[in-house]
N, C-alpha and C positions, 0 to 999 in steps of 0.2 A: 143074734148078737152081731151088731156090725164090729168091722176093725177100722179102728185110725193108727196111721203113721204120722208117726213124730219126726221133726227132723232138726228142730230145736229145742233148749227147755232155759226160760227162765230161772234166774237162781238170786236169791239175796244175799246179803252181807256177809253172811255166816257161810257159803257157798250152798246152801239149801235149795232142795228144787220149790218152785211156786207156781210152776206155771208150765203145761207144756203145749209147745206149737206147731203148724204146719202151714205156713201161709197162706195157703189159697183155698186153704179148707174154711167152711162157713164158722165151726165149732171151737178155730182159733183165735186166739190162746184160750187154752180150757185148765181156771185155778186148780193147785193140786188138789184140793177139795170136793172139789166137782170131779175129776179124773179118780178120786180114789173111790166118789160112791159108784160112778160107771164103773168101776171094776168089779168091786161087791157086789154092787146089784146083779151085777150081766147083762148091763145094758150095751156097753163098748168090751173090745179089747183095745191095747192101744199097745204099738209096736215100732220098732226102730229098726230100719233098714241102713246095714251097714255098708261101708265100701268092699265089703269082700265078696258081698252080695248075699250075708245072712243075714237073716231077720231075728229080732228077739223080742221077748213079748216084757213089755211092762208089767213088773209085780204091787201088790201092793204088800209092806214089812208093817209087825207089828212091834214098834221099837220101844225103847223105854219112856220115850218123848210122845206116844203115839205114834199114829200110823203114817208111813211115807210112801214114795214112789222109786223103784228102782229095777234097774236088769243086770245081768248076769252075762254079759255076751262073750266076752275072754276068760270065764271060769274064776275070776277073779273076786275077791271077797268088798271089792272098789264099787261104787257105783258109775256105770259108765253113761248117764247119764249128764255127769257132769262133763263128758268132753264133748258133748253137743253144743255147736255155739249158741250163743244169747241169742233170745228172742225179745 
């Protein structure tokens, strides 16, 4: 299983993720679509490296909407995803 870091993540209207990035990686932007089978599958893991210098790993939730993308890195019940800037 390879790992990707993320270091942005697209988000639309509604502030939803769509999309997460890594510039200079080949596999960016990878739709949330695609990052949520690479997780299931066990193809990728994909992970955010934070300023404090910890890393967390991208989950995939199974919500009432279906399935999304989110982490957990300040214990918080927030996705912290969203304070990744726009890609």
């Amino acid at each position: 299983m390879a790992t990707r870091y993320v270091t942005k993540s697209r988000k639309d209207s509604d502030g939803d993720i769509t999309a997460l990035c890594n510039s200079p990686e080949a596999w960016s932007p990878r739709m949330k679509a695609d990052a949520i089978r690479d997780i299931d599958d066990g193809t990728h893991n994909y992970y955010v490296s934070w300023t404090d210098g910890k890393t967390t790993e991208i989950k995939v939730v199974n919500g009432s909407n279906g399935k999304y993308l989110r982490t957990d890195h300040d214990n918080t019940t927030r996705n912290n995803l969203d304070d990744l800037p726009d890609c």
